[in-house]
VODREN-482405 format. One line per 4 residues: number of its first residue (from 1); their letters; for each residue x negated, y, z of C-alpha. Coordinates in steps of 0.5 Angstrom, whole numbers. Each point is the difference from the previous one (the first is absolute). Example, Ala and Ser with C-alpha at 12.3 -4.5 7.8 and 13.67 -1.06 7.14 Angstrom:
! VODREN-482405
1	as	-25:-9:16 | -2:7:-2
***
This chain:
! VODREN-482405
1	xxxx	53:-56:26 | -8:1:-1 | -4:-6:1 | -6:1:6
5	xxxx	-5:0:-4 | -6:6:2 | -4:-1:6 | 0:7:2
9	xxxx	3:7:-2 | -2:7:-1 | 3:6:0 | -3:6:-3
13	xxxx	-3:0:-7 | -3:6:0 | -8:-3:-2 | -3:-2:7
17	xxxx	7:-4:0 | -1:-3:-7 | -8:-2:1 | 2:-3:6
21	xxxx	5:-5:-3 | -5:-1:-6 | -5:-1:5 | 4:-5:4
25	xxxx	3:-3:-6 | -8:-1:-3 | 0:-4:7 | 5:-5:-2
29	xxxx	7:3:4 | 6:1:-4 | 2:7:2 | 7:3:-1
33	xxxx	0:7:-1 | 5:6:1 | 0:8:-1 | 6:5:2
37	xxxx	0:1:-7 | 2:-6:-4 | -3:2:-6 | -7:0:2
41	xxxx	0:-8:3 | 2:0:-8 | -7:4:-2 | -4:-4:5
45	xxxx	2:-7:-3 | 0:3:-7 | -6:2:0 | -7:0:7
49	xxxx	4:-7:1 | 1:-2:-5 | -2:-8:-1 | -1:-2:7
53	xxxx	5:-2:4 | 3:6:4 | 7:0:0 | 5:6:0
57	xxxx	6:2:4 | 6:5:-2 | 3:1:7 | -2:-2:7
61	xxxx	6:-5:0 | -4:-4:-5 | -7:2:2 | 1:-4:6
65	xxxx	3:-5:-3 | -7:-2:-3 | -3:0:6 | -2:-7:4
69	xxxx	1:0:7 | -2:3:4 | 1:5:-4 | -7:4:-1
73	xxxx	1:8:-2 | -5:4:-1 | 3:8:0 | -6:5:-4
77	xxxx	4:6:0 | 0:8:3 | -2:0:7 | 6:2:5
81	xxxx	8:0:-1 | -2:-4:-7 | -2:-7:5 | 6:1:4
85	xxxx	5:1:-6 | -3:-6:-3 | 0:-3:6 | 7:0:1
89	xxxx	2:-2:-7 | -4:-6:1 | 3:-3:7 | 6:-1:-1
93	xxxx	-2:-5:-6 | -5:-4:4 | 1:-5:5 | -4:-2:6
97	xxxx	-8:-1:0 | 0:5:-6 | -6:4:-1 | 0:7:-2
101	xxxx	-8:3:-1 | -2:7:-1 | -5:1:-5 | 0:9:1
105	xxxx	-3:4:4 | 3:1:5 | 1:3:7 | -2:-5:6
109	xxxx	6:2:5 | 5:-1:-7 | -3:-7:0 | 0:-2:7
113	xxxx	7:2:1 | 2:-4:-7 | -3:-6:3 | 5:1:6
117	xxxx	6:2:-4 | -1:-7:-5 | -2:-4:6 | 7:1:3
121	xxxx	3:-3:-7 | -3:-5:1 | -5:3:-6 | -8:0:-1
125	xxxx	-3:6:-1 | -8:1:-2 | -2:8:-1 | -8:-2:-4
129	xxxx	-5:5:-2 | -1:0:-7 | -7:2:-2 | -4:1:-6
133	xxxx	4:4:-5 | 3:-2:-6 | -6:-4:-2 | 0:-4:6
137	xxxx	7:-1:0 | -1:-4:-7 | -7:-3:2 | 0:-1:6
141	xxxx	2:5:5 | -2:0:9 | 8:-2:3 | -1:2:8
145	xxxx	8:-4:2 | 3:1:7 | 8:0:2 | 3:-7:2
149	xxxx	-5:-6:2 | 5:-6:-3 | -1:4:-8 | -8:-1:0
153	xxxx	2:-8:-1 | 4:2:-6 | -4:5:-3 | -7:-2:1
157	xxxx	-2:-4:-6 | 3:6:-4 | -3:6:3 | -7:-3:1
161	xxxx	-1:-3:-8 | 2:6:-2 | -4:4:4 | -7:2:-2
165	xxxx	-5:-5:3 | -7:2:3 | -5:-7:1 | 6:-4:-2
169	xxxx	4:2:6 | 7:4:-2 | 0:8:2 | 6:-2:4
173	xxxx	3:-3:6 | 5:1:5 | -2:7:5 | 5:-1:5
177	xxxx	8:2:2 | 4:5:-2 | -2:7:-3 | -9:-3:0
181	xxxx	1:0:-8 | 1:6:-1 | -5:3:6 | -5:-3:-2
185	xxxx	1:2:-8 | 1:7:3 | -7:-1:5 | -3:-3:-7
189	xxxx	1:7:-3 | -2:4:6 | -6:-3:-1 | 0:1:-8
193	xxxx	1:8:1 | -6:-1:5 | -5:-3:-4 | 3:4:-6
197	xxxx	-3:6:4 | -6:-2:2 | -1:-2:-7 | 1:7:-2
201	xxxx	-4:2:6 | -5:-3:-3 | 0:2:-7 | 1:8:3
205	xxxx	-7:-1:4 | -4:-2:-6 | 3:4:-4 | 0:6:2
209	xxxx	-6:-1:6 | -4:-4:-4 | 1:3:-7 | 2:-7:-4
213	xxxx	3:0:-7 | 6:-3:0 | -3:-7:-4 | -6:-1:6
217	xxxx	4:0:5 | 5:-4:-4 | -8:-4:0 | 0:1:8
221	xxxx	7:-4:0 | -2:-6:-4 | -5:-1:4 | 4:0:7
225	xxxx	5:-5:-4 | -5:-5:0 | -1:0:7 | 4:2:7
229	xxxx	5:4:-4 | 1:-5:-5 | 7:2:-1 | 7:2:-5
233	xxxx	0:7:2 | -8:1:-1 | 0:-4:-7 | 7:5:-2
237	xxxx	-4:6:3 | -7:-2:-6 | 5:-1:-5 | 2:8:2
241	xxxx	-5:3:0 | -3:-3:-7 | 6:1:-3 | 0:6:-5
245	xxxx	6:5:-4 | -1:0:-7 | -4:6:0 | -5:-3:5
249	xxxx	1:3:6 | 1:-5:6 | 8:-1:1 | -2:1:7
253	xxxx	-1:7:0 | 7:2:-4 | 5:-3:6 | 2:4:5
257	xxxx	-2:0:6 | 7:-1:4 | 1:-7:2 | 8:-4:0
261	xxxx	2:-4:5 | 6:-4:1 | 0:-1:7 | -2:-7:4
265	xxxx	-6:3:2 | 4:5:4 | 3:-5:1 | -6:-4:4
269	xxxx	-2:6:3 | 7:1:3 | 1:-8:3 | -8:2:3
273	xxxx	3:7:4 | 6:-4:1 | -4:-6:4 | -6:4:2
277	xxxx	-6:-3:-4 | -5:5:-3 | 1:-2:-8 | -5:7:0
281	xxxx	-3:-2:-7 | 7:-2:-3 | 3:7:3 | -5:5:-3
285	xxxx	0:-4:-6 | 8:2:-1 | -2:7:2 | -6:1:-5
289	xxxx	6:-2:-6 | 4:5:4 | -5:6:1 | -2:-2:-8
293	xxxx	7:2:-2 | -2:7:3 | -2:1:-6 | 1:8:-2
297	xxxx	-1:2:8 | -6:-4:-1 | -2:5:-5 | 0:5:3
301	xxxx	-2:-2:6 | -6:-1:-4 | -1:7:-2 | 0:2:8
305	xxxx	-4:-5:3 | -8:-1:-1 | -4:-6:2 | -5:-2:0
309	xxxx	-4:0:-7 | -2:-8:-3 | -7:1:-2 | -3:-5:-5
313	xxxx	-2:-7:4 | -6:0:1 | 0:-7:5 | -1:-7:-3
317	xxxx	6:-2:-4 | -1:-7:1 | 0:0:6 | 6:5:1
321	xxxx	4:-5:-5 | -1:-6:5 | 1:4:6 | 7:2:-4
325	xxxx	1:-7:0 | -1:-2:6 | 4:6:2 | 6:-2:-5
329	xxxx	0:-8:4 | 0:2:7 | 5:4:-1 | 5:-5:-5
333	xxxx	-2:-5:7 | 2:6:5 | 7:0:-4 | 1:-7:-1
337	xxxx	-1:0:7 | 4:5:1 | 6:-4:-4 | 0:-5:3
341	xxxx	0:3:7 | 7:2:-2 | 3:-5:-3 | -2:-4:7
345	xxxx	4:5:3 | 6:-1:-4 | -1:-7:1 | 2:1:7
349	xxxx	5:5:-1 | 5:-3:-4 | -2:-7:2 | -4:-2:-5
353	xxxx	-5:-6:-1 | -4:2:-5 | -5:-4:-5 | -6:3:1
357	xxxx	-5:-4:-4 | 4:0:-6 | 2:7:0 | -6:2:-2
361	xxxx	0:-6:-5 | 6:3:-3 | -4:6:-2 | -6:-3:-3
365	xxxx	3:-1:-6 | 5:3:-5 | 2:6:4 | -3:8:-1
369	xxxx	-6:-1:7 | -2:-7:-2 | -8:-1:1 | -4:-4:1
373	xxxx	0:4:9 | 5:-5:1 | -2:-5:-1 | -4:1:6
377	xxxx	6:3:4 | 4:-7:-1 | -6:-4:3 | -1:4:5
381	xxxx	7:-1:2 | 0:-8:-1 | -5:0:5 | 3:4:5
385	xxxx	8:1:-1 | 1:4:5 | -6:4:-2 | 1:6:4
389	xxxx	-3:5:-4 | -4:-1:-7 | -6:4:3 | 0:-5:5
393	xxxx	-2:-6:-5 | -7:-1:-1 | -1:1:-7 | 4:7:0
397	xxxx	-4:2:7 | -6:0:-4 | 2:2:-6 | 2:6:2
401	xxxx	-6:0:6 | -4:0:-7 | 3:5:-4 | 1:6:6
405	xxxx	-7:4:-1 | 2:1:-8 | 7:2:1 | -2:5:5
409	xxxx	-5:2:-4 | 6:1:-5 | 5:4:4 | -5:3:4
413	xxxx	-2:3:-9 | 7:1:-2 | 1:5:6 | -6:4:-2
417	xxxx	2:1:-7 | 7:1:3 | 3:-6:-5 | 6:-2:3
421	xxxx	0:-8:3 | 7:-1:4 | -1:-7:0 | -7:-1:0
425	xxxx	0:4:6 | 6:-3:3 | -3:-7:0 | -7:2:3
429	xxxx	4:4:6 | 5:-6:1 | -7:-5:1 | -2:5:4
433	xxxx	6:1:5 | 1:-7:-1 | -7:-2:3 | 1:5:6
437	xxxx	1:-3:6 | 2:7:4 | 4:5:-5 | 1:7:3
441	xxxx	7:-2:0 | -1:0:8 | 0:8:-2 | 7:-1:-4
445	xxxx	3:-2:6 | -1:5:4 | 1:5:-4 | 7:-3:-1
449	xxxx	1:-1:8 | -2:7:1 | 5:3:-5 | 5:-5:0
453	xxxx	-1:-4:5 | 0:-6:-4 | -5:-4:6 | -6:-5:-2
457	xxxx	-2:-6:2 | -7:-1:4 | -6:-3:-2 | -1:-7:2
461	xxxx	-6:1:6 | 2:7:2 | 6:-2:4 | 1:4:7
465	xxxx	7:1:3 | 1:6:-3 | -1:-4:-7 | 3:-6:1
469	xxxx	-2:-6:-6 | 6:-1:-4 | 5:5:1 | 2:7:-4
473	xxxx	-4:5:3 | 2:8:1 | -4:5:2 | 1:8:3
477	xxxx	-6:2:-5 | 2:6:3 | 3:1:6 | 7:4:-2
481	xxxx	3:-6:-3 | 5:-5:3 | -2:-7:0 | 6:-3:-5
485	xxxx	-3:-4:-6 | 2:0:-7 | 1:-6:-3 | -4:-3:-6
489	xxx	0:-3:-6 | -5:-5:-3 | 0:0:-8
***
């Protein structure tokens, strides 16, 4: 019988799976691990683990064997049927409080109905967002663990030695119940397709507005690194643009222009229509990757549709670069906002108590979106847990009051050179909506009462006895019609 030597186990030693053993290792955890194929754990000892303390296992038998109690098992393997297959190997081997934690990405429904499943065998289970790449998993990655409360005890030391650390507190703390792990990862890479966006966004308009080569505008991005913007994906985004092919020509300009994707941010953007929360600028950032992907109709579209013809910039460029900051800025607070407004909302729906404060925490350092943005967006929520909205916190408030004009500026420019800005524009018509405190959704409402007779409610202060406060109200717009109302449905 193997001895309980480990004090955690992995499955899954493909290179995140790998680095994030060496990683715990480095940090002083003796680690077992596993592959469904054998001969990799051979490979792995053998050679990346070699001279370190990691151990092997040739079956899940002798796998949590080596495991001390409560067992602590770590699943980093294909999202989908691959969990539940591992899942039920591994039960029936495990004894009551054992912990089993999956690393993947995986679904927020799979997770919450994982937990519930586990919890009645009297198993804990822990769904974490894993952030930060194959890098960050040997480095220090951001971990976002949710699922069963009574885990966090057991897996705490491990999960925030091993994380990545940001002015010496771990990216990673306990986020809430069930599924909120991996919703909050799927709310991060939301986030991440929006600021990709905008970044793109960005470098579009001084490039083909604003006439810059690729390396000064690879300058205009070292700059804004040094303020505001400072972050991972402005650095990668230099680095880009300064990088050449071997015959000199920037690498940029030899990829094409059809953007992948592997679907969280769908997935965001559904959960956001699901419960009814304008995650605009996440949502057109999903469908600028699918109208890029339209790449021969684009190319014909080309061929039969005019715009307006960009003259060279005659403006002052410097100031259009600050603006085009300001603009990039407001519009990164408008969607953080955004996804924070809908990860409230889940909160409510599934039942979770969700740790604000230390989600932005998580993601200041080891994961793709980390900045320096949110560091600010951490104290505003320890300021005001409960913060109803990020605009609502005075240092956002007068950031975003303070960059409006350049970023109007801006959008108001791209229109006129005909460059597309889906997301830039997107955030500005959300602060407008936003702010507005009569929408001509009172319009809406008729005309569905009118087609549909869907009814209205009455504005608080024109109450009479025809329009009775808060009752559904239909009207016979007409004369012919009945006076039958249909029922509603609020998102």
């Amino acid at each position: 019988m193997s001895q309980a030597v480990a004090d955690i186990g992995l499955i899954g030693l493909a290179v995140m799976g790998q680095n994030l053993i060496l990683n715990m290792n480095d940090k002083g955890f003796t680690v077992c691990a596993y592959n469904r194929t054998v001969s990799k754990v051979d490979d792995f000892l053998n050679n990346e683990a070699k001279g370190t303390n990691v151990v092997g296992a040739k079956s899940i038998e002798e796998f949590v064997a080596k495991l001390k109690r409560p067992r602590k098992i770590i699943l980093l393997v294909k999202a989908g049927s691959a969990v539940d297959a591992f899942i039920d190997q591994l039960v029936p081997h495990l004894e009551k409080g054992d912990i089993i934690i999956d690393g993947g990405n995986s679904h927020y429904p799979d997770s919450i109905r994982r937990t519930a499943e586990l919890e009645k065998k009297g198993l804990l289970f822990v769904g974490s967002g894993v952030s930060g790449g194959e890098e960050g998993a040997r480095h220090g990655p951001s971990l976002m663990p949710g699922g069963s409360d009574a885990a966090w005890p057991h897996i705490k030391e491990i999960f925030q030695k091993t994380a990545a650390q940001s002015d010496g507190e771990p990216c990673c703390d306990w986020v809430g119940q069930t599924g909120s792990g991996h919703y909050v990862k799927m709310v991060h890479n939301g986030i991440e397709y929006g600021d990709m966006q905008l970044i793109c966004e960005a470098y579009d308009i001084l490039k083909r507005g604003v006439g810059f080569s690729n390396d000064e505008i690879a300058d205009v991005f070292d700059q804004w690194n040094k303020g505001v913007l400072d972050s991972f994906l402005i650095e990668i985004t230099r680095d880009i643009l300064r990088y050449k092919d071997d015959d000199g020509e920037p690498m940029l300009e030899k990829i094409l222009d059809s953007a992948g994707q592997k679907g969280t941010g769908k997935w965001t953007a559904i959960s956001a229509l699901d419960l009814g929360q304008p995650v605009t600028l996440i949502g057109e950032a999903v469908f600028a990757r699918c109208l890029s992907s339209l790449k021969a109709e684009r190319t014909r579209a080309s061929k039969i549709l005019s715009g307006p013809q960009i003259k060279p910039f005659e403006g002052d460029k410097t100031q259009f670069v600050k603006d085009l900051e300001q603009a990039l800025y407001a519009s990164k607070i408008v969607s953080y906002a955004q996804g924070f407004m809908l990860m409230r909302e889940a909160a409510k729906e599934y039942n979770w108590t969700l740790n604000n404060p230390s989600i932005a925490l998580m993601w200041r350092g080891g994961c793709i979106i980390r900045s320096v943005f949110l560091k600010d967006i951490t104290n505003a929520f320890r300021k005001d847990p409960q913060l109803e909205n990020l605009l609502f916190d005075d240092f956002f408030n007068k950031a975003i009051h303070a960059a409006q004009d350049g970023w109007r500026r801006v959008v108001a420019q791209a229109m006129l050179w005909g460059i597309p800005t889906p997301a830039f524009s997107t955030a500005l018509a959300f602060f407008d909506g936003y702010r507005t405190e009569r929408v001509p959704a009172n319009l809406l409402q008729a005309q569905r009462d009118y087609f549909g007779a869907h009814t209205f409610r009455v504005l608080p202060g024109k109450e009479n006895a025809k329009l009775p406060a808060g009752q559904d109200i239909h009207i016979n717009w007409t004369g012919r019609g009945g006076n039958v109302s249909a029922s509603t449905y609020s998102a």
